[in-house]
Structure formats: C-alpha cells, structure tokens
C-alpha positions in Angstrom: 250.4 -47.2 121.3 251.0 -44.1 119.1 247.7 -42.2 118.5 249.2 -40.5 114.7 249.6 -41.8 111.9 252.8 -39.7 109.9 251.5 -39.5 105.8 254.0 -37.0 104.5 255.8 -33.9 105.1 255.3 -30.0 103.8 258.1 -28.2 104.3 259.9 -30.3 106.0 257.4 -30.9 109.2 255.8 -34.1 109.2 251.7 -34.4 109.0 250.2 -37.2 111.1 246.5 -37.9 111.0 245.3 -38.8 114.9 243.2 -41.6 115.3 240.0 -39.3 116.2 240.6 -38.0 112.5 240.4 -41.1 110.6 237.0 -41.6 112.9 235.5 -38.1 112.1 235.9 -38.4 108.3 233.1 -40.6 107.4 230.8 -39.1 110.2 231.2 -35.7 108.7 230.8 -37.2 105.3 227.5 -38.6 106.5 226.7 -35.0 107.8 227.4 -33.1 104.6 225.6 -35.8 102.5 221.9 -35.7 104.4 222.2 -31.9 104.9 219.4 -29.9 103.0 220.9 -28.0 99.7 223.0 -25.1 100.7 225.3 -26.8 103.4 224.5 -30.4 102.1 223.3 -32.4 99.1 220.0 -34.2 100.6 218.7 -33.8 97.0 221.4 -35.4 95.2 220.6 -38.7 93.3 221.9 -41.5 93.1 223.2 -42.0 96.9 226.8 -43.1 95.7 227.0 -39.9 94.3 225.4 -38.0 97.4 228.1 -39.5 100.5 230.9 -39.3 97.8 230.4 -35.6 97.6 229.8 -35.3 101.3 232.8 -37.2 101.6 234.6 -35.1 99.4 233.2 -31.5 101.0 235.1 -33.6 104.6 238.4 -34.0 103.2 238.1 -30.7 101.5 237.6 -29.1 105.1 240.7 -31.2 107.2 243.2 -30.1 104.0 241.7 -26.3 104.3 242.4 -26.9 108.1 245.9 -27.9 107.5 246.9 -25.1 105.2 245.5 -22.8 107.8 248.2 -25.0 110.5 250.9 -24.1 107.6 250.2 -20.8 107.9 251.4 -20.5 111.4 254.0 -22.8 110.5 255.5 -20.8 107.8 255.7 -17.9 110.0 257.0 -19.9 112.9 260.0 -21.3 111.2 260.5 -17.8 109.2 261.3 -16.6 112.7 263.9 -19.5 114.0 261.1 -21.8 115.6 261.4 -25.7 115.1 258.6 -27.2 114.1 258.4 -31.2 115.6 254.7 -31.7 113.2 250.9 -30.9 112.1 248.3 -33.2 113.6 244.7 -33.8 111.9 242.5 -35.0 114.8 238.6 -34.5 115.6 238.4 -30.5 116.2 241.2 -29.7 113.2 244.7 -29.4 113.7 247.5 -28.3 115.8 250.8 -27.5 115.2 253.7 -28.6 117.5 256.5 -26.2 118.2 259.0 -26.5 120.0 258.9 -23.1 122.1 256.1 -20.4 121.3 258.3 -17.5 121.0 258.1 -14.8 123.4 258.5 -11.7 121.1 254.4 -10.4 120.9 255.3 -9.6 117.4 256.3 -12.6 116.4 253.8 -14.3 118.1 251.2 -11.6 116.4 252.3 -12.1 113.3 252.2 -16.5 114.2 248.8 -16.2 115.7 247.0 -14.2 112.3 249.0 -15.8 109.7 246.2 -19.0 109.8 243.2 -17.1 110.1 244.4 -15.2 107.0 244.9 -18.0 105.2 241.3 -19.5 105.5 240.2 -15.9 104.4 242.0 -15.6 101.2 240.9 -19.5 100.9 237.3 -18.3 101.7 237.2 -15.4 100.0 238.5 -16.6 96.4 236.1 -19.3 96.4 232.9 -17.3 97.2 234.5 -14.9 93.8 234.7 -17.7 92.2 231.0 -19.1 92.7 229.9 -15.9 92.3 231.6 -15.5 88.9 230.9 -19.2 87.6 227.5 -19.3 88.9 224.8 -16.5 89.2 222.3 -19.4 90.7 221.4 -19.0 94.2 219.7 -22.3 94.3 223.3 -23.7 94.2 221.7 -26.2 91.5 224.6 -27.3 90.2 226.6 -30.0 93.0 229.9 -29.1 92.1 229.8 -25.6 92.2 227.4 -25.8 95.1 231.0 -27.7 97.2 233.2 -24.5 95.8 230.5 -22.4 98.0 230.3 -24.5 100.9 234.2 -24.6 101.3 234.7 -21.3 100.5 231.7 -20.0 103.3 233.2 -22.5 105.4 236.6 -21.3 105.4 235.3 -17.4 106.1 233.6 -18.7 109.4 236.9 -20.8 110.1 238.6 -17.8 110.1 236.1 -15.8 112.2 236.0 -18.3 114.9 239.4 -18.7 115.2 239.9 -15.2 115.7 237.4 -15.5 118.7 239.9 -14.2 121.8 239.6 -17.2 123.7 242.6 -19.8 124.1 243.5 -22.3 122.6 242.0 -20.6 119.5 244.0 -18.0 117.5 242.3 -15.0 118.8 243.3 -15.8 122.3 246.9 -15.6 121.0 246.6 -12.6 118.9 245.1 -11.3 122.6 248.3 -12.5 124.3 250.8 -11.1 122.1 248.6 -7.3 122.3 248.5 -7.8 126.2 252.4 -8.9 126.4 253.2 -5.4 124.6 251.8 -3.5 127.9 252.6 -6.2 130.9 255.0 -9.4 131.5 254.0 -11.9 129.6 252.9 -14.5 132.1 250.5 -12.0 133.5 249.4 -11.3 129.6 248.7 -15.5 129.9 247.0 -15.5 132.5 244.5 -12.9 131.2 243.9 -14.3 128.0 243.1 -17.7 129.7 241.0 -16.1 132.0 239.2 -14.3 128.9 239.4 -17.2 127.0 238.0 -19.8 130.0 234.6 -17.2 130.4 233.4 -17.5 127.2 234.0 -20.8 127.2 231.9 -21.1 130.3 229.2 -18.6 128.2 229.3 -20.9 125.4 228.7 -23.9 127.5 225.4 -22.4 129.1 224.3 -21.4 125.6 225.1 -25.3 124.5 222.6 -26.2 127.6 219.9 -24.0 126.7 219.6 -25.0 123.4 220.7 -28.6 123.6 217.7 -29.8 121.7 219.0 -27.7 118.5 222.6 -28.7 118.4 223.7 -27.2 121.5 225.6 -30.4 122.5 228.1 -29.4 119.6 228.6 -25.9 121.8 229.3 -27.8 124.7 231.6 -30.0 123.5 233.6 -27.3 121.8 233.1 -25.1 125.2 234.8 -28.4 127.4 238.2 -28.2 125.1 238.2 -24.0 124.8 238.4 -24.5 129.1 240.5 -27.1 129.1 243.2 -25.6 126.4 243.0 -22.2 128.1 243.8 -23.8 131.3 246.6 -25.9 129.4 248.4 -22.9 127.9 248.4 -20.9 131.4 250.1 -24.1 133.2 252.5 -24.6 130.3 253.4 -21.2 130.1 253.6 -21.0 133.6 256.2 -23.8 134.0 258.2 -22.0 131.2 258.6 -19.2 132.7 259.9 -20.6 136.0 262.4 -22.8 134.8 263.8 -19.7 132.7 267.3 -20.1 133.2 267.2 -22.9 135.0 269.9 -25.6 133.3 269.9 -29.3 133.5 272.7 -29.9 135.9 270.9 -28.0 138.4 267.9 -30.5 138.5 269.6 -33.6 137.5 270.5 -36.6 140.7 274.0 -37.1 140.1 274.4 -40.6 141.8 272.4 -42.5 139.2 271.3 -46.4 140.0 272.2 -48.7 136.9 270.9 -52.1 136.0 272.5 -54.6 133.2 270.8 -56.1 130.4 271.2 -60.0 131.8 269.5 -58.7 135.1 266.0 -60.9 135.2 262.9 -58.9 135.6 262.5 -60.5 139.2 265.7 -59.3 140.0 264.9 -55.5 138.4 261.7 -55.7 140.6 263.8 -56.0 144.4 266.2 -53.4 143.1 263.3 -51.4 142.4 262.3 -52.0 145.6 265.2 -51.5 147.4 266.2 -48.2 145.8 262.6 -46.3 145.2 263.1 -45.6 141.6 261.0 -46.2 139.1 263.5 -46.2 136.1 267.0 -47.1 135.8 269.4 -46.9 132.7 270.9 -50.2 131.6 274.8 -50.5 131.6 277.2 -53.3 130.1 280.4 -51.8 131.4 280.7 -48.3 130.6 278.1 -48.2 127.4 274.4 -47.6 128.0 272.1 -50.3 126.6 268.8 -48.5 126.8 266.6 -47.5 129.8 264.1 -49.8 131.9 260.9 -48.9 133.8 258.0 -50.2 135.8 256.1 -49.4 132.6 258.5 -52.4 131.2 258.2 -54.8 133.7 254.0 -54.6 134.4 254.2 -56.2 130.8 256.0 -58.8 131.9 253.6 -61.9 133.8 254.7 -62.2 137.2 255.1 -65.7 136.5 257.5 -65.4 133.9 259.9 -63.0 135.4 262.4 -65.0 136.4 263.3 -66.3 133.2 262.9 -63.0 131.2 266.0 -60.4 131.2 265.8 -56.4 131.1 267.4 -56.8 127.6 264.1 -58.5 126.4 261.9 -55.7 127.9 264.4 -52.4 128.2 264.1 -49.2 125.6 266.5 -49.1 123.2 266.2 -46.0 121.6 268.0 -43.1 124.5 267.0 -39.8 124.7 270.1 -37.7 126.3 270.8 -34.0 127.0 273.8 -31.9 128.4 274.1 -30.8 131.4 274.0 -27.0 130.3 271.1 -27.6 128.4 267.7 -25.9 129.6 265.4 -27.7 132.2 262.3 -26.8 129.6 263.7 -28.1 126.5 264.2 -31.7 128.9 260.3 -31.3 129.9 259.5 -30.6 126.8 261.1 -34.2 125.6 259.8 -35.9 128.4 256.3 -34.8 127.4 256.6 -35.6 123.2 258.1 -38.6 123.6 256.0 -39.8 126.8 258.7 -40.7 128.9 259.6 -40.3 132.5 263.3 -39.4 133.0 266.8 -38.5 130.6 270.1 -39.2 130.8 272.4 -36.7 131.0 275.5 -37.3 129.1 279.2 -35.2 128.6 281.6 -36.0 126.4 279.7 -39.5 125.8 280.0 -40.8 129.2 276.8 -40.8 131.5 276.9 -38.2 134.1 273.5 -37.8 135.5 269.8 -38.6 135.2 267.1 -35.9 135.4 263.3 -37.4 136.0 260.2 -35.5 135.3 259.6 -35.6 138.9 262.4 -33.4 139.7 261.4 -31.0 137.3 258.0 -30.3 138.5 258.9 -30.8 142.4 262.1 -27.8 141.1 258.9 -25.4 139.6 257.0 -25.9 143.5 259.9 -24.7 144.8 260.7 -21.9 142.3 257.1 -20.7 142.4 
C-alpha cells in the first residue's frame, strides 16, 4: 500500500502528501482554533468561522514547510543533484535526493538554503503586521494569521538550524566538520551531537510532561532515530564507494515462467533457497515473483493460480557497471528486494539486497 499521495509538481519534483499529513491537518486546525488570542482564535465568533481560520493558519504552516523543502531543492538541483520528490507528513517535510552530495559547500549552501527561506517568510510578514497593524491585541483575525505565520516561520527557522540531525543545523554542522576531517568521521560527530540533545530534550519532555512535555518527547524519539539513520546511511555509502554492480551481483540466476502454478513456485522456492526469482518466456523477462506474491495467494488455491496472475510487471534493471549504492538506493524507494542486471537487453545477473549489505560486513 503506498503511504503518499502525489498532488502536483514544482519544478519538476513531485509533492505527495503522506498519510500522517492528511491526519495532522484537522488536529492542528482544532489546535489553532481553541488556542487563546495570540497563537489561536478562542475568541472568535461564530465557531464556523473560528476552525476555518485555524484550519486555514494549518495549511498555511505545511505550504510554508514546503517552500522551506524547495529551498533545499532549488539548491540541490542547481548543483547536479536529482531530486525523486517533497513529502508533507506529520513533523513537515522531507525532500528525497538521490545522493546528498559530498562537497561541504554544496551541502552548506543545501543545508541553509531552507532555514533562509522561512526567515525571509518570517520576517516579511512580522513587517507587514507591524506596518498594517499597530494593535498588539491582534484584534483584527486576519491580520492576527499574518502574525502567527510570520512568528511561526522565524522559530521554524531557528529550530531547524538547531545542530542536531536530521534537522538542518546538524547538516550545516556536517558540512563545517567535513572541511577539517573525512567526511564519515564529520557524520559520525554530528549524529553523535545531534543524538545528545535529543537525549536532553527527551528528559526535559519528562520533566515537564504535565505542560506539553510529551510533544518534546515525541520530537526527541525522531531527532535520535534520524541521527542514527543518517550515520548508517552514510556509512553504507561510503563503503560501497567504488564498488560496481557486477561485483555483488550472482551470476547464475534461477528463472521461473509465467504458466508456473504458485504450488509449483513454492517447491522451487524450496528447493533453490531464494526468495525471488525473475519470470522468463524464452529469452524475454515477464516481470519478477516473490514470497511477498505468493503469501497473497490462499494455500488452497495455489494450484490453480499461475505466477503470471501474481508476478510484478513493472522491472527495475541496472548495468553491470553501474554503482552498488545507486542499486540500494532503488531497492530501498521502490521497496523491493533484488534487481536484474541487464547488458545489451539480455539478462545477465541478479543482485539482492542481501548481497549488498552481507558485501558492506565484509568491506567494513
């Protein structure tokens, strides 16, 4: 089941909305609608009129949160970097690129561009309440959302900048440290930085879980778990530099044909130990088959159903002089276990995700 929901494209990368989004929206709108004046509109009559601007103040803070995602994005594919989309899901957004380049300029000049967007965001709105409205009861609603957005953008832009990955800040710290050291010892600092304060924030979140501290916690949990993330990911990059496809890949690949019965898929399974086999009608490849496939398929029923009901259509290939991380990095976007390795159209190989990672135990 995919998780994101594709509504459009900016410069060519598409934005999906993840499920967590679409969930977070009206809760947030609920939040900004019983807040007192200042951060909410608790005083606002009729109550239509009260969730519709909280409502309005949500969607105001996920588009806010993409342009700051642009920003990287712009500065990412300035400097050669693909960019494969923008996702919208509880926490904000991420932008997935296809290698984080290893210049610390670059990556500098990645890592600030977002943060400076939600400042000038910030910072032109708070002129602009200032000039349109002297009040500081925030009276009036509508000016009272161009404050709130624009205060809001000012601390989104200080908090990213916080030097803790997976936020901006622990990038920017990266790309400072990678100027003076190799750049998976620079990792490994700025996830060690970035994994004690989220341990800091965490106890903070405990001791004042009465007063929102569960929020701090929460946010503490996916600062660890991102830092720790980035230093694996990084890690595995940098082990399988110049490490090619052909050098992984099992050259005696197992096949199975697309009038094969599921039964029949299951004692080949069996009998050879794999868990995934491509499906070949002569000398052209069908699709691709797994266990995934046949656990969907009642054990009752497997005799009469063939791989060609249950198999993957759509192939994802490689070369065999193509890089081992750009084949994990496939595996791991489109959620699948193994790629076939073609040359000159004609099947030559099969590399699994297994034999990547057991290739990084022994490289490491």
């Amino acid at each position: 089941m995919n998780s994101s929901i594709q509504i459009g494209e900016i410069m060519g990368i598409p934005i999906k909305l993840h499920i967590t989004f679409l969930l977070i929206i009206p809760v947030f709108g609920y939040i900004f609608g019983n807040n007192p004046p200042g951060f909410g509109f608790s005083d606002i009559e009729p109550l239509w009129l009260r969730y519709t601007l909280g409502l309005s103040v949500a969607l105001l803070l996920f588009t806010c949160v993409l342009l700051h995602e642009l920003g990287h994005s712009y500065v990412a594919k300035k400097h050669g970097s693909n960019i494969q989309g923008i996702t919208l899901f509880l926490f904000g957004g991420v932008s997935s690129l296809e290698d984080i380049p290893r210049n610390p300029k670059i990556e500098f000049k990645m890592a600030l561009a977002g943060p400076a967007i939600s400042l000038i965001i910030g910072s032109t709105l708070i002129i602009l309440y200032k000039i349109l409205n002297g009040d500081a009861q925030l009276s009036n609603p509508y000016l009272r959302m161009v404050w709130m957005m624009g205060y809001i953008n000012v601390v989104l832009c200080i908090f990213n900048l916080i030097p803790a990955f997976p936020m901006d800040g622990g990038r920017v710290l990266r790309a400072v440290l990678a100027g003076k050291m190799s750049y998976m010892k620079a990792t490994r600092t700025a996830a060690y930085v970035g994994k004690m304060f989220s341990i800091f924030m965490g106890i903070l979140g405990f001791l004042i879980v009465t007063h929102g501290g569960f929020w701090f916690m929460l946010i503490a949990f996916f600062i660890y778990i991102g830092a720790s993330e980035e230093e694996k990911s990084t890690q595995v990059s940098v082990t399988l530099e110049n490490v090619k496809v052909k050098d992984l890949m099992s050259e005696d690949v197992k096949t199975v044909t697309s009038g094969m019965s599921v039964e029949e898929l299951v004692d080949f399974m069996f009998r050879y130990k794999h868990m995934g086999y491509p499906v070949v009608d002569g000398t052209e490849i069908k699709g691709i088959v797994t266990f995934t496939d046949v656990q969907r398929v009642h054990k009752d029923e497997r005799k009469n159903i063939t791989i060609s009901n249950i198999m993957t259509k759509k192939i994802i290939t490689l070369e065999e002089e193509d890089d081992a991380v750009k084949a994990l990095k496939l595996m791991t976007t489109n959620n699948i276990g193994r790629i076939i390795i073609l040359q000159d159209k004609k099947m030559i190989g099969i590399v699994s995700r297994t034999d990547i990672l057991r290739s990084v135990q022994l490289l490491e």
